[in-house]
N, CA, C and O atoms as CSV, one atom per row, in Angstrom:
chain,resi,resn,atom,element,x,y,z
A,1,UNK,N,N,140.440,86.683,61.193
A,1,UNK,CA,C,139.461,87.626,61.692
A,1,UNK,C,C,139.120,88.584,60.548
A,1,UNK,O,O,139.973,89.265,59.978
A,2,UNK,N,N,138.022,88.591,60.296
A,2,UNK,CA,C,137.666,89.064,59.566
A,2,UNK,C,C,136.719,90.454,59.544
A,2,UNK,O,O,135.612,89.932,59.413
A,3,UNK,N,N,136.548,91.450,59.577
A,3,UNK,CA,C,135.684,92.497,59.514
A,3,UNK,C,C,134.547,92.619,57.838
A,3,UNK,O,O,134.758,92.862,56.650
A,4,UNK,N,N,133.321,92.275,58.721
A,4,UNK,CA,C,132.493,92.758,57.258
A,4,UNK,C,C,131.898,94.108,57.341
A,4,UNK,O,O,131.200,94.402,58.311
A,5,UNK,N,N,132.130,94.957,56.379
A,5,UNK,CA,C,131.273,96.411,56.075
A,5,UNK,C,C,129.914,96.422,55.863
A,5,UNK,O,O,129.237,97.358,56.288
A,6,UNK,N,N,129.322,95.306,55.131
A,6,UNK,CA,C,127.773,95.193,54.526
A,6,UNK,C,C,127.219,94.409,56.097
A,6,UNK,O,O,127.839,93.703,56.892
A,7,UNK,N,N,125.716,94.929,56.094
A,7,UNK,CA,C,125.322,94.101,57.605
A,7,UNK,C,C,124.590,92.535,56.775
A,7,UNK,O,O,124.479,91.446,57.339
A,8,UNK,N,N,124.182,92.847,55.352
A,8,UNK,CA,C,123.484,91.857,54.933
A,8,UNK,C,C,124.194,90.712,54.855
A,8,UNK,O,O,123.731,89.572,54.908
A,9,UNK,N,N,125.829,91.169,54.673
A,9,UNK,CA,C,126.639,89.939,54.793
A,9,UNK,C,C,126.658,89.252,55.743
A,9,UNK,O,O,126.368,88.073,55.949
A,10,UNK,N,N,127.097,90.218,56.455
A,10,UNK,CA,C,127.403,89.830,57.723
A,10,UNK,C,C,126.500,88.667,58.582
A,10,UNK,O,O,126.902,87.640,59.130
A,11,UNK,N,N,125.185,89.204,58.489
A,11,UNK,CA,C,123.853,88.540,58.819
A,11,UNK,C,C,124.178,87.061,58.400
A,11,UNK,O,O,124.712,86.198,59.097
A,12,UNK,N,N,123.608,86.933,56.727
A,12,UNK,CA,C,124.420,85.916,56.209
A,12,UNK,C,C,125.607,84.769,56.343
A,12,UNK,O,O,125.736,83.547,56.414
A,13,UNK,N,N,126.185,85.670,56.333
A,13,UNK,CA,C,127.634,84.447,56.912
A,13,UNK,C,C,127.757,83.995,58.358
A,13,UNK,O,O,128.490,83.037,58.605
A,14,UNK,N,N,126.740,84.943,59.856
A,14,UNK,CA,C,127.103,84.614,60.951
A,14,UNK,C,C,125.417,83.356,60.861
A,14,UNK,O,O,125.217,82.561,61.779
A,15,UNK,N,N,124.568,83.439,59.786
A,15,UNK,CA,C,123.739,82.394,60.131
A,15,UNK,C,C,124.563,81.334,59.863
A,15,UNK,O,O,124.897,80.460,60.663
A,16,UNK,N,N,124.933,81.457,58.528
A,16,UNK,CA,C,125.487,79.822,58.018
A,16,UNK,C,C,126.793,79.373,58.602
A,16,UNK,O,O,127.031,78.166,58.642
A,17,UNK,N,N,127.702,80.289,59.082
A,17,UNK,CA,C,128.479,79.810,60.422
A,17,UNK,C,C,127.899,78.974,61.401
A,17,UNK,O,O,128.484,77.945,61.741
A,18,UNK,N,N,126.638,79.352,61.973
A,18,UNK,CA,C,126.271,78.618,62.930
A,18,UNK,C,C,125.665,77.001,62.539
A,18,UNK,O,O,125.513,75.945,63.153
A,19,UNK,N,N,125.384,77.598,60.891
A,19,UNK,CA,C,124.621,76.110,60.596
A,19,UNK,C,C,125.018,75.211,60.686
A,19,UNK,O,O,124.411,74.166,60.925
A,20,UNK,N,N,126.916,75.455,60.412
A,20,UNK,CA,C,127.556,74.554,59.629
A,20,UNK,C,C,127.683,73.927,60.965
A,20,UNK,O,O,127.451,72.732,61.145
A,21,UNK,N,N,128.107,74.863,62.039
A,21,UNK,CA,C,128.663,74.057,63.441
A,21,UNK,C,C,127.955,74.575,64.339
A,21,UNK,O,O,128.311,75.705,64.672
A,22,UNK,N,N,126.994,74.112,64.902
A,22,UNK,CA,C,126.166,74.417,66.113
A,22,UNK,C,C,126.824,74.679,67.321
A,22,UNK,O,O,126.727,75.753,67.914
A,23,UNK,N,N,127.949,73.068,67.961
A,23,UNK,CA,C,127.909,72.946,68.928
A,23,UNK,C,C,129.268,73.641,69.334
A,23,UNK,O,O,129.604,73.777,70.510
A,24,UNK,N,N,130.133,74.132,68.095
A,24,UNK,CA,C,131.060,74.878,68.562
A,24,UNK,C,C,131.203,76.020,68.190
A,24,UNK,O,O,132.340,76.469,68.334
A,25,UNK,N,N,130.113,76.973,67.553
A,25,UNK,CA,C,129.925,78.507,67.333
A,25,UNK,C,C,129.428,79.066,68.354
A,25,UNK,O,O,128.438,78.650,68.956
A,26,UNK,N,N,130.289,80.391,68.726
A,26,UNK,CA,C,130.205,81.127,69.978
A,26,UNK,C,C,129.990,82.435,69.153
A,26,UNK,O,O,130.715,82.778,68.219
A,27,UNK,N,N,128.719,83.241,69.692
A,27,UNK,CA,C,128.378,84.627,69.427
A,27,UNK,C,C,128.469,85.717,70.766
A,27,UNK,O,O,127.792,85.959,71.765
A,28,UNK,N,N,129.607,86.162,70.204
A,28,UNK,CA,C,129.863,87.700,71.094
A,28,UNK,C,C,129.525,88.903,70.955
A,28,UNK,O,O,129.911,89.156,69.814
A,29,UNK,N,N,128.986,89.954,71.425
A,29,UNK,CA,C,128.728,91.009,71.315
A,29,UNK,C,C,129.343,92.011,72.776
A,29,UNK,O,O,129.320,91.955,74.005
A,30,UNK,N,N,129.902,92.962,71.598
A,30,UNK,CA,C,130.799,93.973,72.992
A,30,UNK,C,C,130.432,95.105,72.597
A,30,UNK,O,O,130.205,95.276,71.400
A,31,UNK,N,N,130.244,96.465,73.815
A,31,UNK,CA,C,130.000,97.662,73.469
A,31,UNK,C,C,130.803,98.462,74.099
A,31,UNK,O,O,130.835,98.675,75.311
A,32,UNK,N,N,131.875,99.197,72.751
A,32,UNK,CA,C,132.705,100.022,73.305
A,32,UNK,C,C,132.947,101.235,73.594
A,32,UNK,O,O,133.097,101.835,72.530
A,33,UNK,N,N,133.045,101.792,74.300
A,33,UNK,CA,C,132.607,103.381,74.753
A,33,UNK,C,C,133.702,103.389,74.242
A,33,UNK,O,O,134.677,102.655,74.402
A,34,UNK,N,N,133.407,104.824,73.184
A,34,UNK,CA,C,134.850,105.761,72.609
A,34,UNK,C,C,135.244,106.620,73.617
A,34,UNK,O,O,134.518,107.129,74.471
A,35,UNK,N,N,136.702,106.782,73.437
A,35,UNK,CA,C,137.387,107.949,74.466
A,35,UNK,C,C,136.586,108.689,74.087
A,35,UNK,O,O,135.463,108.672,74.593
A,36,UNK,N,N,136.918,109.585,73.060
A,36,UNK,CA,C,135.455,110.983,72.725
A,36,UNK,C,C,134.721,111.104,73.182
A,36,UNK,O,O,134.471,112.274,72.892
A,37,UNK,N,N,134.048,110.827,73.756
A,37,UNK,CA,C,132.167,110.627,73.907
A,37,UNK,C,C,132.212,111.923,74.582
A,37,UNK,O,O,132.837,112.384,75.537
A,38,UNK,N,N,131.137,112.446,73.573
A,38,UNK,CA,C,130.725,114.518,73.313
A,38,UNK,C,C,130.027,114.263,74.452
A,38,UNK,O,O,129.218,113.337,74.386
A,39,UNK,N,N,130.200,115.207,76.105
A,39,UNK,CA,C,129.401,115.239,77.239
A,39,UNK,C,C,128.541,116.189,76.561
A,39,UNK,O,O,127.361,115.870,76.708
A,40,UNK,N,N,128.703,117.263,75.857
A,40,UNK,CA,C,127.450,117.708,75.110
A,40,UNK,C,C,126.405,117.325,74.822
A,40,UNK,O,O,125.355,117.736,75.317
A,41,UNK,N,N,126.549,116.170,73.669
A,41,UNK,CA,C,125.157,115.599,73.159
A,41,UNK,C,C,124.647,114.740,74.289
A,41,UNK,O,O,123.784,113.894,74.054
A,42,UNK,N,N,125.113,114.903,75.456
A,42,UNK,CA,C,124.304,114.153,76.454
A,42,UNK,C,C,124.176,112.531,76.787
A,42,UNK,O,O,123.651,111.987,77.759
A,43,UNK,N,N,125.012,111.805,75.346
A,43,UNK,CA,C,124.992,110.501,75.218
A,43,UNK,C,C,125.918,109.855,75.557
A,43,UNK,O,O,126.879,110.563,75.858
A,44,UNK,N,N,126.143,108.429,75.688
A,44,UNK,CA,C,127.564,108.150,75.388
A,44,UNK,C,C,128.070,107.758,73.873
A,44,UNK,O,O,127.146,107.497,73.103
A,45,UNK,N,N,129.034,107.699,73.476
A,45,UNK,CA,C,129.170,107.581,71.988
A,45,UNK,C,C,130.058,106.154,71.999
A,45,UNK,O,O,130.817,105.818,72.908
A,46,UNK,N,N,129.852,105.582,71.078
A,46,UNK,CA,C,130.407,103.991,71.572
A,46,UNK,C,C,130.744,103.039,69.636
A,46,UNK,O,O,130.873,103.815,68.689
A,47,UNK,N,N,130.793,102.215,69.480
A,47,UNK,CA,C,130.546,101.062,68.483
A,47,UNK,C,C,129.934,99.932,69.231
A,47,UNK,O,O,130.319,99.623,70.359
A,48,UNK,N,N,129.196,99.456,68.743
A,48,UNK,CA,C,128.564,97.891,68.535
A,48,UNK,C,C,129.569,97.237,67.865
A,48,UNK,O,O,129.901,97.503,66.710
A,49,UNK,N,N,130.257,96.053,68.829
A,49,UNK,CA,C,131.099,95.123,67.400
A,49,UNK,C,C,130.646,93.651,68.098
A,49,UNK,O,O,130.646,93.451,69.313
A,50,UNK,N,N,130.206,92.521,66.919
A,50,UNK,CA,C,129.578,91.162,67.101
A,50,UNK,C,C,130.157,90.421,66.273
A,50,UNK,O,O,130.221,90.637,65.063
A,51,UNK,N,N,130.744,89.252,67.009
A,51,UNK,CA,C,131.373,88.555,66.496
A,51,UNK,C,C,130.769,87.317,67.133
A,51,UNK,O,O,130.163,87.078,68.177
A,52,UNK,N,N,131.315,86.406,65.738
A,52,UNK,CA,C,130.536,85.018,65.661
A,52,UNK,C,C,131.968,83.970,65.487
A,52,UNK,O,O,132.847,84.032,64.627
A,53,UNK,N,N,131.900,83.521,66.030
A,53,UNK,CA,C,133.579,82.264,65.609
A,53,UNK,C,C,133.419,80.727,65.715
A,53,UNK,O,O,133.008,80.453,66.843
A,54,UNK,N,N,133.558,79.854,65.105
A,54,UNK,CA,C,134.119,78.301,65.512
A,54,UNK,C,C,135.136,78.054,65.862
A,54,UNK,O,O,135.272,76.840,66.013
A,55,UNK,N,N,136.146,78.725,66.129
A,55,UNK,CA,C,137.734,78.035,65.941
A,55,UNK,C,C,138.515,78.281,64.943
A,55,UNK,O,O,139.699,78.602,65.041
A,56,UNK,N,N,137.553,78.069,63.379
A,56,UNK,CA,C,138.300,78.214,62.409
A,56,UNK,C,C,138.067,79.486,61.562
A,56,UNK,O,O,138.961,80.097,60.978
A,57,UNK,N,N,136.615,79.846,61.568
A,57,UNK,CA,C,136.686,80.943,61.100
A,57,UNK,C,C,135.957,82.044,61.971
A,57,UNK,O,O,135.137,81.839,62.867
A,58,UNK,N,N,136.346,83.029,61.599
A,58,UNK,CA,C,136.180,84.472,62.253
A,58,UNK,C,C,135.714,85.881,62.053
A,58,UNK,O,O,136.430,86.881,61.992
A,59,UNK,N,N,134.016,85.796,61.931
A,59,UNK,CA,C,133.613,87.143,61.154
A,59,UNK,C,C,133.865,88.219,62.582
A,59,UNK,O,O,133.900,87.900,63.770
A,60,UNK,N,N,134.006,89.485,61.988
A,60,UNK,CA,C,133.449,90.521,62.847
A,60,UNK,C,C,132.345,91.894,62.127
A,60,UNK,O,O,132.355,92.191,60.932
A,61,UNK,N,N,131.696,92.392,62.907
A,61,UNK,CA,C,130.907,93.349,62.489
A,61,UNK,C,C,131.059,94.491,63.303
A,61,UNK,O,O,130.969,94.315,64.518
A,62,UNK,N,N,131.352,96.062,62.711
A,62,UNK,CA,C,131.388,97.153,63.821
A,62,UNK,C,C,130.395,98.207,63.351
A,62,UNK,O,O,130.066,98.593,62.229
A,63,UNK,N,N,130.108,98.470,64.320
A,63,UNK,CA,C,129.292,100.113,63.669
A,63,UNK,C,C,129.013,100.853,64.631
A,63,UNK,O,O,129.131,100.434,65.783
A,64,UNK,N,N,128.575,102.138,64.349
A,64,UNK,CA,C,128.381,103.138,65.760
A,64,UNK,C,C,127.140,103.575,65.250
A,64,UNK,O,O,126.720,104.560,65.858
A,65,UNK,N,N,126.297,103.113,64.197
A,65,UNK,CA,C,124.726,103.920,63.484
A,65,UNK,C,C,123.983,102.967,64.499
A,65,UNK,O,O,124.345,101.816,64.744
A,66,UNK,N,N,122.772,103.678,65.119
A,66,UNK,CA,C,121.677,103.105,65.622
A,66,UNK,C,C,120.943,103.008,64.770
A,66,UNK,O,O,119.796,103.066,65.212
A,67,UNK,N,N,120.993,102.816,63.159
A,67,UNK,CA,C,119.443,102.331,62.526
A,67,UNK,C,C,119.744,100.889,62.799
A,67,UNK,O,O,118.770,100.175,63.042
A,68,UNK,N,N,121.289,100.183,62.799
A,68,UNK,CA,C,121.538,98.794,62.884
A,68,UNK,C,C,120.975,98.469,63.848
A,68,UNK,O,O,120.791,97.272,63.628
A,69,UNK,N,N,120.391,98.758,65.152
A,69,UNK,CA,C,120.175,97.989,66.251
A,69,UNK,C,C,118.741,97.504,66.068
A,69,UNK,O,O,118.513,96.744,67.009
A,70,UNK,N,N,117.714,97.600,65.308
A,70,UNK,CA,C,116.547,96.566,64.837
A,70,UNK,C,C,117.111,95.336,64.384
A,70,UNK,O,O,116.866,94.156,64.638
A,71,UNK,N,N,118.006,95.973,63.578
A,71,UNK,CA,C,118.410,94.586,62.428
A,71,UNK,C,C,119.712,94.006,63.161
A,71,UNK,O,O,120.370,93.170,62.542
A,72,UNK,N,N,120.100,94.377,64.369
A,72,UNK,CA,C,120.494,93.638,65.312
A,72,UNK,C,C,120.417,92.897,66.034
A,72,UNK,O,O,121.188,92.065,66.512
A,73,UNK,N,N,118.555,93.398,66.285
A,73,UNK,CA,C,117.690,92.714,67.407
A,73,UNK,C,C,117.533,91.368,66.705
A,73,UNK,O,O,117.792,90.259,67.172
A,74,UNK,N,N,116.938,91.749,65.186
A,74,UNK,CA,C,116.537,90.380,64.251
A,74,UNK,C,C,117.643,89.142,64.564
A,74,UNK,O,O,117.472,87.984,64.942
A,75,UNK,N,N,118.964,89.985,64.204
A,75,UNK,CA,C,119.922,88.589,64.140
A,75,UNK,C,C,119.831,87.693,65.568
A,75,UNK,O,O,119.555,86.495,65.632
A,76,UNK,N,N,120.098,88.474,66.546
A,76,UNK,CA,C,119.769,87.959,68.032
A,76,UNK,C,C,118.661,86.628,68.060
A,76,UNK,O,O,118.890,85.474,68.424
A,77,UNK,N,N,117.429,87.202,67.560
A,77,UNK,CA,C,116.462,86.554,67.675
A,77,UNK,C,C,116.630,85.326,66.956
A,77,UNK,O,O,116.286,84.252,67.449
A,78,UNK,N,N,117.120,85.421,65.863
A,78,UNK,CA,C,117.297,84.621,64.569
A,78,UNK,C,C,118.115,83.322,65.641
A,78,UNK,O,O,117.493,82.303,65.941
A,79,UNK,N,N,119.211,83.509,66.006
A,79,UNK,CA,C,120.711,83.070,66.686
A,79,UNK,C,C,119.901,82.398,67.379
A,79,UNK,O,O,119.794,81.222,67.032
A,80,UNK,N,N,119.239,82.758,68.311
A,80,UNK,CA,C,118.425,82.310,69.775
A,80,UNK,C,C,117.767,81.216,69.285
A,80,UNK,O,O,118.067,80.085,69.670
A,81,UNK,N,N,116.607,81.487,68.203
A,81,UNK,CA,C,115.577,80.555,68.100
A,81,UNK,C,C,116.626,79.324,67.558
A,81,UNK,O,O,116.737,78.284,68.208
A,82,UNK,N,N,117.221,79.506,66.564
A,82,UNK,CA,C,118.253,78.634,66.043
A,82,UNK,C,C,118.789,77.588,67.581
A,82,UNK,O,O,118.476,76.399,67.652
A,83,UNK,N,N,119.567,78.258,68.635
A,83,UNK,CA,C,120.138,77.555,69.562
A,83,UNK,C,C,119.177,76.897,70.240
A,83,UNK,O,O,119.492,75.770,70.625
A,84,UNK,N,N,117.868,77.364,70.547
A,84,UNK,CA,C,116.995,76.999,71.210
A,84,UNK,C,C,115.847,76.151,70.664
A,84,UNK,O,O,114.938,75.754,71.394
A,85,UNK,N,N,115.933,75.828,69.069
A,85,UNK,CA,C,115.623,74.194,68.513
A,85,UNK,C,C,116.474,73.854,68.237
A,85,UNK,O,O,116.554,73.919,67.010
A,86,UNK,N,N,117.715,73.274,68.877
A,86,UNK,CA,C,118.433,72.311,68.499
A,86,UNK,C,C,118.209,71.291,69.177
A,86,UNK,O,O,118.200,71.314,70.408
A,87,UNK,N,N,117.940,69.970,68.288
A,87,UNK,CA,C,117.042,69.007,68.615
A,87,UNK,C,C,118.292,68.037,69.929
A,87,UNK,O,O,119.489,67.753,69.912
A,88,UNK,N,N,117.246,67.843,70.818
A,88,UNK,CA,C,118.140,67.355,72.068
A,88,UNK,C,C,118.226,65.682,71.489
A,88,UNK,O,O,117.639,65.139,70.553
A,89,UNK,N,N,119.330,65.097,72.594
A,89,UNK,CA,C,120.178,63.860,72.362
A,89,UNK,C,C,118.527,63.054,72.713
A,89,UNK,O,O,117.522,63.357,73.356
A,90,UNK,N,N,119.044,61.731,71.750
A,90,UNK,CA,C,117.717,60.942,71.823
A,90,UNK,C,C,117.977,60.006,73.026
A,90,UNK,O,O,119.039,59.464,73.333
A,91,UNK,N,N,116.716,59.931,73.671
A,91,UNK,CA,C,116.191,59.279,74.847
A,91,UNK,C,C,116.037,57.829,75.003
A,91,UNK,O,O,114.823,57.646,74.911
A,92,UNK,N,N,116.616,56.697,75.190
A,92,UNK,CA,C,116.201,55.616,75.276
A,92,UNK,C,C,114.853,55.070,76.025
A,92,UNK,O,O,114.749,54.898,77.240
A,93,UNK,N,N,113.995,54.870,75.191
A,93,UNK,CA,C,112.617,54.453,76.034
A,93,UNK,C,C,112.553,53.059,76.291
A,93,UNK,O,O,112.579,52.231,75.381
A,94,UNK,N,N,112.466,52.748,77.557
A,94,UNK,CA,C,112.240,51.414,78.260
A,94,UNK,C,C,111.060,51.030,78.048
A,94,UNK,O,O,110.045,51.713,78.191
A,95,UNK,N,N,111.137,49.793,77.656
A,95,UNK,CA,C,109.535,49.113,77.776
A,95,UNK,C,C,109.052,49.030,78.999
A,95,UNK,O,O,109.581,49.305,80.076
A,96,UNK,N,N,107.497,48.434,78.621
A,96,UNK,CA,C,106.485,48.743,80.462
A,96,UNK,C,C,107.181,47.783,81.119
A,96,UNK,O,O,107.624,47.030,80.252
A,97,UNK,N,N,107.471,47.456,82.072
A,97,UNK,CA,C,107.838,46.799,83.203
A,97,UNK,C,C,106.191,45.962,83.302
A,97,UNK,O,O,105.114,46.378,82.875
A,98,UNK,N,N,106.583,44.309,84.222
A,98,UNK,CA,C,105.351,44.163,84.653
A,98,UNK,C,C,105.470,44.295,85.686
A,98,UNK,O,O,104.795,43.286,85.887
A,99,UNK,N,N,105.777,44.698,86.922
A,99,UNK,CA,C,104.977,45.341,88.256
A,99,UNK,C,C,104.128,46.626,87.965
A,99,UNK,O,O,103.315,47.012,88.805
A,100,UNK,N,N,104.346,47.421,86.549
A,100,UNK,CA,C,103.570,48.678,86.840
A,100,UNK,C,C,102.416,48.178,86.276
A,100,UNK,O,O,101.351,48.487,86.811
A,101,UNK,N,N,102.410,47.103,84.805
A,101,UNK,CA,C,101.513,46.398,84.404
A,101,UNK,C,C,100.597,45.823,85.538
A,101,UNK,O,O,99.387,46.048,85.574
A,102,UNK,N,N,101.266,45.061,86.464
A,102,UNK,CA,C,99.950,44.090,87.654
A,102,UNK,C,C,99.441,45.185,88.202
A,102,UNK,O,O,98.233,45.067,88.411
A,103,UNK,N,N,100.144,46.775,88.692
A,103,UNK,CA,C,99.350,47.749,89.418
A,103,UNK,C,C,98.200,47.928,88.829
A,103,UNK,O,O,97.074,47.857,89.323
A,104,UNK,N,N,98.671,48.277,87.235
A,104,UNK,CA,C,97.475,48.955,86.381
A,104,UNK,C,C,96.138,47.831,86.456
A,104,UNK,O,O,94.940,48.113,86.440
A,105,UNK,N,N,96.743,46.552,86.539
A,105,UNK,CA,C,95.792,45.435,86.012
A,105,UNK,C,C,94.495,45.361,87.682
A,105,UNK,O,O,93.318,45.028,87.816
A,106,UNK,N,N,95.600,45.884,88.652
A,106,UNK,CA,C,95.020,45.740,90.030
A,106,UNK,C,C,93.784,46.644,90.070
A,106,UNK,O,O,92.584,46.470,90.281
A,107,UNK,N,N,94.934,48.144,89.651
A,107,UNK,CA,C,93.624,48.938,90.140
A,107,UNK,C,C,92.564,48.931,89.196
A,107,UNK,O,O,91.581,49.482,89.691
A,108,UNK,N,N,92.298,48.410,87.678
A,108,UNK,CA,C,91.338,48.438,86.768
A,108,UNK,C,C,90.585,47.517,87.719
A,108,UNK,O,O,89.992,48.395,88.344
A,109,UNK,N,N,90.261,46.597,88.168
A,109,UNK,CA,C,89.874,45.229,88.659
A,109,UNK,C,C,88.934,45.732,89.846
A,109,UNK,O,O,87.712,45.632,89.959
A,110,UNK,N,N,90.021,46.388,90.822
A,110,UNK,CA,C,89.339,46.830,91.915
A,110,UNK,C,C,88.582,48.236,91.897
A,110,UNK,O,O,87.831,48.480,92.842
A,111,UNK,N,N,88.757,49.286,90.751
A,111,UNK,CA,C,87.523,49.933,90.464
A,111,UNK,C,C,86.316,49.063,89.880
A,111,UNK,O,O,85.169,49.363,90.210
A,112,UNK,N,N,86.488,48.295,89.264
A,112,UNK,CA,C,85.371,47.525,89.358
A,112,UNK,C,C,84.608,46.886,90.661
A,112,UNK,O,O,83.435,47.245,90.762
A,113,UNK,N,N,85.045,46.083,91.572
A,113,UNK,CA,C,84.577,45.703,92.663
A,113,UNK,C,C,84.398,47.179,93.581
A,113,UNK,O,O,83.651,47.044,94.550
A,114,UNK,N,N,84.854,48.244,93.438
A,114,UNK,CA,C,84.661,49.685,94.488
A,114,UNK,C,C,85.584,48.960,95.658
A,114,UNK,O,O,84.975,48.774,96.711
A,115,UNK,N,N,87.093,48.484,95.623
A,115,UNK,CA,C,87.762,48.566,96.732
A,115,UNK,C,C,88.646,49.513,96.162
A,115,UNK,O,O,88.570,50.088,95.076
A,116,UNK,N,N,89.834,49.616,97.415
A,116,UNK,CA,C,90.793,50.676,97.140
A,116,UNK,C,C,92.129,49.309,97.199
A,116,UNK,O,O,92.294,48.221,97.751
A,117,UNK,N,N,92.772,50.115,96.359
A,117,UNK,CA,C,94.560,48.872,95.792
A,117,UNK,C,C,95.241,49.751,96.335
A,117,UNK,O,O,95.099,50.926,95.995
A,118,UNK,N,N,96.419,49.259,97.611
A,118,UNK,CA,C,97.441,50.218,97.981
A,118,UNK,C,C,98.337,50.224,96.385
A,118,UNK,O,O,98.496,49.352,95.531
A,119,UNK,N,N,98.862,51.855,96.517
A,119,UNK,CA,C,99.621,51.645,95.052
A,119,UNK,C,C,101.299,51.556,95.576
A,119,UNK,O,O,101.550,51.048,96.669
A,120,UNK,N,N,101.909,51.855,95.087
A,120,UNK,CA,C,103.268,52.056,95.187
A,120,UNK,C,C,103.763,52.871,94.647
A,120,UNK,O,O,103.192,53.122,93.586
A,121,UNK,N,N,105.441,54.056,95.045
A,121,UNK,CA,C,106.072,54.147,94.186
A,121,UNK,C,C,105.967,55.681,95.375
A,121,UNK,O,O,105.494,55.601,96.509
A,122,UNK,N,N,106.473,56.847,94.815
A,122,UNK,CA,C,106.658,57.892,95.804
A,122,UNK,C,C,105.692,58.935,96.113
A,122,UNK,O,O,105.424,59.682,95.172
A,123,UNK,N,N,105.039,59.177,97.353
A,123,UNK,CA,C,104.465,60.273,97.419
A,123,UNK,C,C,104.994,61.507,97.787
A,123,UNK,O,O,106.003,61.848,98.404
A,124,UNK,N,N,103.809,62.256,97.112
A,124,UNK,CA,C,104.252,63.534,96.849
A,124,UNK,C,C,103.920,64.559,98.245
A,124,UNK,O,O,102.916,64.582,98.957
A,125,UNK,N,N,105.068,65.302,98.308
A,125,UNK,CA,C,105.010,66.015,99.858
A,125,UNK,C,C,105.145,67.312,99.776
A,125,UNK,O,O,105.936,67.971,99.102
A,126,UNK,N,N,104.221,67.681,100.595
A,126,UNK,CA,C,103.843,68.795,100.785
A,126,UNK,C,C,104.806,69.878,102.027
A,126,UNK,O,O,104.130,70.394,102.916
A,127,UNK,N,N,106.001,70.096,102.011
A,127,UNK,CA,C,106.695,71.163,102.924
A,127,UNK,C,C,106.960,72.158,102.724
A,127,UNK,O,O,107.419,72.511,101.638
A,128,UNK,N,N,106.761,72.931,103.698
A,128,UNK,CA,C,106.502,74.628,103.906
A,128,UNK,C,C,105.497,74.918,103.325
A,128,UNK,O,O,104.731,74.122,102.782
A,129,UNK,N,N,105.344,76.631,103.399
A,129,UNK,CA,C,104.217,77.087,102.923
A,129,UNK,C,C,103.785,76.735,101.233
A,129,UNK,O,O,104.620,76.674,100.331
A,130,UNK,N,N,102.404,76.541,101.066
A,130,UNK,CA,C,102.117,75.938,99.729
A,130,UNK,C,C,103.376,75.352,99.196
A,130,UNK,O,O,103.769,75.873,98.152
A,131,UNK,N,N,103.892,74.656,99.546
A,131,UNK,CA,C,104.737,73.585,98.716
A,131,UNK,C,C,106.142,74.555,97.866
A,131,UNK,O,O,107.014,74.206,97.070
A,132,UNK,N,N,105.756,76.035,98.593
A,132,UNK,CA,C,107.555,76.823,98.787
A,132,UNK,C,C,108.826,76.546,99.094
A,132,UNK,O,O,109.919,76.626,98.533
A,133,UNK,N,N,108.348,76.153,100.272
A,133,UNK,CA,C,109.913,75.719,101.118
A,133,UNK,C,C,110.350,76.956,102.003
A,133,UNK,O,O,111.333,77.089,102.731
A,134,UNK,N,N,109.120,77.978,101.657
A,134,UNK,CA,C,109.777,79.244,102.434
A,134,UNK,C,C,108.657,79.026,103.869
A,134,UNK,O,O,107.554,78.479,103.888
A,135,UNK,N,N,109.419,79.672,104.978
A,135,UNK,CA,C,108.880,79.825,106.332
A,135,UNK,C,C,108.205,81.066,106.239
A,135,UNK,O,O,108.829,82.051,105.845
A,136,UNK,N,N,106.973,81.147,106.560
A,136,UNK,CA,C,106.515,82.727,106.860
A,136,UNK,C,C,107.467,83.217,108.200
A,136,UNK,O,O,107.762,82.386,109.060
A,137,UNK,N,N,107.910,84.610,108.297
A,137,UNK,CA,C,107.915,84.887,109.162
A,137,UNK,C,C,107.142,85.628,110.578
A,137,UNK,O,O,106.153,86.341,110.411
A,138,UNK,N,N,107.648,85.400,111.813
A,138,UNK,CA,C,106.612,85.317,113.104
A,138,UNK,C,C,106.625,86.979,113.291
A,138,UNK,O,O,107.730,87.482,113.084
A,139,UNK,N,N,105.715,87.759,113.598
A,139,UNK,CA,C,105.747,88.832,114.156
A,139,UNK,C,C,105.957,89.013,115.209
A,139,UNK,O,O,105.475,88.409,116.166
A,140,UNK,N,N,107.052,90.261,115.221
A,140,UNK,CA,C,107.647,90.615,116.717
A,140,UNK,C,C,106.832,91.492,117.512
A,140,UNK,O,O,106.285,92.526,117.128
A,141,UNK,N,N,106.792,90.732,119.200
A,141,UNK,CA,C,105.661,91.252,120.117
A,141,UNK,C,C,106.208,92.975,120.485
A,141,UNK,O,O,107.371,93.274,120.755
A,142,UNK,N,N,105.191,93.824,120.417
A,142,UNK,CA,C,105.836,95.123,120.830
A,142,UNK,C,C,105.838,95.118,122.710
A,142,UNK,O,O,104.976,94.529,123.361
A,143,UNK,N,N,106.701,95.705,123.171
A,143,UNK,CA,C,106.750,96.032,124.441
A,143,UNK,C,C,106.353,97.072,124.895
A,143,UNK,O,O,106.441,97.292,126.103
């Protein structure tokens, strides 16, 4: 466990932590109210400490200055977008089937002649209000 003093480091080493290991870097952030906290200045008085870990290694960051919390927000954002393109598991795509092929071949055919081709496969249903699922409720009769 490690404590860094510089935030630029810090920044730094909790990106390329994550680079190295995506699926097992965990980012924590805790906010600790100091016993002290001056009822005077009206605030509470606290530290910011964020920590980033794999298992093997272990930064931490503390501070109690609010100019850090922009360049807090950044890392957040940074972290997020990072977790949130990580490219998902690849999809096996099935080739066309021919029953959906003869549908397609049906209904091209019979827009030509102007009949209608029953199609197949599931329709879509419409329950409760606009397709909610919620019940309006009934108004109660006054006496």
């Amino acid at each position: 466990m490690v404590y860094l003093s510089n935030w630029q480091e810090y920044q730094d080493a909790a990106e390329a932590l994550y680079a190295a290991s995506p699926n097992k870097a965990r980012y924590v952030v805790k906010w600790k109210v100091s016993k002290q906290a001056d009822a005077a200045a009206g605030g509470a008085r606290g530290q910011l400490v964020l920590k980033i870990t794999d298992d093997v290694t272990c930064l931490k960051y503390k501070t109690s200055s609010s100019i850090i919390l922009n360049r807090f927000e950044v890392l957040n954002l940074e972290l997020a977008k990072r977790m949130r393109n990580a490219a998902p598991p690849p999809v096996a795509v099935a080739p066309a089937s021919a029953p959906a092929a003869s549908v397609a071949a049906a209904q091209a055919s019979a827009d030509a002649e102007g009949t209608d081709v029953e199609q197949t496969g599931t329709p879509v249903q419409n329950s409760g209000v606009a397709s909610g699922g919620v019940k309006k409720k009934k108004n109660k009769k006054k006496k």
